[in-house]
C-alpha positions in Angstrom: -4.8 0.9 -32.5 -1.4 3.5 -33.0 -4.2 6.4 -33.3 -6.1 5.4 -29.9 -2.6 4.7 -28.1 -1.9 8.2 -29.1 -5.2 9.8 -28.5 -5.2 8.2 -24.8 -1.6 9.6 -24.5 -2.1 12.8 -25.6 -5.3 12.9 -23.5 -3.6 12.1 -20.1 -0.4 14.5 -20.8 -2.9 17.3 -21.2 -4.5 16.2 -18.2 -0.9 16.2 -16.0 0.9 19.2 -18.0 -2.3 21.4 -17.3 -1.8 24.9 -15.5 -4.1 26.3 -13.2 -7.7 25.4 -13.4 -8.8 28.4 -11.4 -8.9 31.7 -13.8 -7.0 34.5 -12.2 -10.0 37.2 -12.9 -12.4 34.8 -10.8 -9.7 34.6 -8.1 -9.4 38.2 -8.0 -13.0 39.0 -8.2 -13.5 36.5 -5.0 -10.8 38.2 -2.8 -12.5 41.6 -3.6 -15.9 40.3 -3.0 -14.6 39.0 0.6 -12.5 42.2 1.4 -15.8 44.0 0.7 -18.3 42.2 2.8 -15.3 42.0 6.0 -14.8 45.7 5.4 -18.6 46.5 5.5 -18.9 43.9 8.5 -16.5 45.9 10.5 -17.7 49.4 9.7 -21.1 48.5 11.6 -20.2 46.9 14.2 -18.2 48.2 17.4 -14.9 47.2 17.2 -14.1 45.0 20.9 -12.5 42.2 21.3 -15.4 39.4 20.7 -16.5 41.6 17.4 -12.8 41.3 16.4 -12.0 37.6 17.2 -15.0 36.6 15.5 -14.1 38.4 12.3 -10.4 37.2 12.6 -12.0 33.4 12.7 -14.0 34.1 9.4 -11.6 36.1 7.7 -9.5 32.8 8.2 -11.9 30.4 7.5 -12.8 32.2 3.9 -8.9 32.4 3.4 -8.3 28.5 4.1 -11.4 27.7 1.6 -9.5 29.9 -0.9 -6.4 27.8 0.0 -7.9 25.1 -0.5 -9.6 25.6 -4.0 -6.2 26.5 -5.0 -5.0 23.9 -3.5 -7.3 22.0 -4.8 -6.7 23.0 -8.2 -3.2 21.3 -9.2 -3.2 17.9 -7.7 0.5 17.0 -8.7 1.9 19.9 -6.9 1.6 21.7 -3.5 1.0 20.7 0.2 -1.7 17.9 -0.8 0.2 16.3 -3.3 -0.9 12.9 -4.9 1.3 10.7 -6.3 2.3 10.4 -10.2 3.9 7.0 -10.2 0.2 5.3 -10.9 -0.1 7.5 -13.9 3.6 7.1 -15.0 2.9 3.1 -14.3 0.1 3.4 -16.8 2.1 5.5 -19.4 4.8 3.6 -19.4 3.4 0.9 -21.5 2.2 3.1 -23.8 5.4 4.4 -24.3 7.2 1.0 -25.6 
């Protein structure tokens, strides 16, 4: 029963002490990706001001869904934050 107790411990402290599930080479690899299609987007298309709201709405839109995946990514920390106090009301017994 000690070993489970412990395994189930260990198992949700890895789960709440993790970094970053995203890999930074991904990440990087993505923004490049979307700098490269928006850059070859604009260099066809005459620049006026409908061509260049439109890109300006999907440059942002791409950049919230990166936000968001980030976001996404850590859900102890940042804007959309969900609580610990369930978890740390289910550790704590564990802990006695």
């Amino acid at each position: 029963m000690q070993i489970s107790t412990s395994l189930a411990r260990t198992r949700l402290l890895l789960f709440v002490e993790s970094d970053s599930s995203i890999p930074m080479p991904f990440l990087a690899v993505l923004v490049l990706w979307l700098v490269i299609i928006f850059a070859s987007f604009s260099l066809f298309a005459d620049i006026n001001a409908t061509v260049f709201a439109l890109l300006s709405l999907l440059a942002l839109s791409a950049s919230c869904a990166i936000f968001l995946i980030l976001e996404l990514s850590e859900p102890f920390a940042g804007l959309m934050m969900i609580s610990s106090e369930p978890l740390r009301n289910a550790l704590a017994p564990l802990g006695r």
